[in-house]
C-alpha positions in Angstrom: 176.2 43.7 -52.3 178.4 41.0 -51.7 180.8 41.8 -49.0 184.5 40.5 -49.6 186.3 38.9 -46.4 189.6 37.5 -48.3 191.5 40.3 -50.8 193.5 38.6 -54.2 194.7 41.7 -55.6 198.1 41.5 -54.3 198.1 37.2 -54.9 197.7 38.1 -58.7 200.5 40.7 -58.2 202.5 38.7 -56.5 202.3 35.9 -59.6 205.8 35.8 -61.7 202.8 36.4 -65.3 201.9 39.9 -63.3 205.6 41.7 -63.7 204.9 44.1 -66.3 201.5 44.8 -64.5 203.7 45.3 -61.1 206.5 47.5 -63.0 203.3 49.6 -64.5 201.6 50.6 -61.4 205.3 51.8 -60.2 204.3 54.2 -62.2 201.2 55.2 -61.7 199.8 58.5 -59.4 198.4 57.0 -56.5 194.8 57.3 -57.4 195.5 55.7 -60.7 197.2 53.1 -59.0 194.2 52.4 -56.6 191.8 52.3 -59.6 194.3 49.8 -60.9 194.3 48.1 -58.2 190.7 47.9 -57.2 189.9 46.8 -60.7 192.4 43.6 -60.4 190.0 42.9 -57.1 186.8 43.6 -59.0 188.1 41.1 -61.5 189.2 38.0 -59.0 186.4 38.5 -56.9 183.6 38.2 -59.5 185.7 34.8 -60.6 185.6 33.4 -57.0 181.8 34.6 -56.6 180.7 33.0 -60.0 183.6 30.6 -61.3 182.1 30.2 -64.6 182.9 34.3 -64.9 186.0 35.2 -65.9 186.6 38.7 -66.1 189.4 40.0 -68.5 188.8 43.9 -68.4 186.9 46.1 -65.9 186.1 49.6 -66.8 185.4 51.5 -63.5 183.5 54.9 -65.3 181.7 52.7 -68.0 177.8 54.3 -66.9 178.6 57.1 -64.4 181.7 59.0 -63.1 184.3 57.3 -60.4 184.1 58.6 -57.3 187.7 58.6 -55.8 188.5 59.6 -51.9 191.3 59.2 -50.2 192.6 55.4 -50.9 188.4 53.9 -51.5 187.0 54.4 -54.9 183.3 54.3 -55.4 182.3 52.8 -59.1 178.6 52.5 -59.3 178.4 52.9 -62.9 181.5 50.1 -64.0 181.1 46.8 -66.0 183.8 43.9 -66.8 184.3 41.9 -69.8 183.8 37.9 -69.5 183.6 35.5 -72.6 183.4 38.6 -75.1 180.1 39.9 -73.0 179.9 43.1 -71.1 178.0 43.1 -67.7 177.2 46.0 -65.6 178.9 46.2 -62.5 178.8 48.5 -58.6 181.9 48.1 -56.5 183.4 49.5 -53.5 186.9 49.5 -53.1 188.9 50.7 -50.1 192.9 50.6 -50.6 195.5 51.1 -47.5 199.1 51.1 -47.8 199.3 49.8 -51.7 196.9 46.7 -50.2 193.3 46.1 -51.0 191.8 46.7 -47.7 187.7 46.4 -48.6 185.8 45.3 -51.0 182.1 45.0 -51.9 180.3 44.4 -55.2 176.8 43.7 -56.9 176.9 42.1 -60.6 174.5 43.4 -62.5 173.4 42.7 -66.1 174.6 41.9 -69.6 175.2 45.0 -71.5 173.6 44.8 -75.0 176.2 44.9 -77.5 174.1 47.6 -78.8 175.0 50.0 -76.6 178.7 49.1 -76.6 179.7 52.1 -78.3 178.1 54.0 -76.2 180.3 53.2 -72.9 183.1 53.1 -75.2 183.4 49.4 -74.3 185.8 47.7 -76.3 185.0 44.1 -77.7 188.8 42.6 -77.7 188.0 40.7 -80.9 188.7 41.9 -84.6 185.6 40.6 -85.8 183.5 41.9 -83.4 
């Protein structure tokens, strides 16, 4: 697992583009906020491990259930979108406070569009 030592979550928050995202978790139960939250993390931190990754969408439940405890969020079964590709995804998340606290992740591999359906992963593009 990569183990994160800098948090972006609330830098991409903090950007003027990220209002309606920041006006949306206002409204979200606090666990569905920390999922929220943990997922923007997921998706910056992949981008900063591997530049040439550029993550878009990160379903936390895509292979196995969420496990959610008290502001940290186990997702061993997730995977992100990148350049119309799905990859399989584990993260650890810990959230204190509204603030991504911890973070720790291992990229796994591509998904086969085959199987797509399956995870109910969606392919953002009408012809796909």
């Amino acid at each position: 697992m990569v183990e994160a030592h800098s948090f972006y979550a609330a830098k991409v928050l903090a950007d003027p583009r990220s209002r309606r995202a920041r006006a949306a978790l206002a409204t979200f139960a606090p666990s569905e906020r920390t999922i929220q939250l943990c997922n923007i993390e997921a998706m910056e931190q992949i981008h900063r491990w591997k530049a040439e990754l550029r993550p878009d969408l990160v379903v936390p439940y895509a292979t196995s259930n969420l496990r959610i405890d008290s502001g940290s969020i186990q997702a061993d079964g997730a995977a992100f979108r990148a350049a119309r590709r799905w990859y399989g995804v584990k993260f650890t998340c810990g959230v204190t406070d509204g603030v991504v606290t911890a973070f720790a992740f291992s990229v796994g591999e591509t998904i086969p569009k085959a199987k797509w359906a399956e995870y109910n992963l969606v392919a953002g593009d009408p012809e796909d």
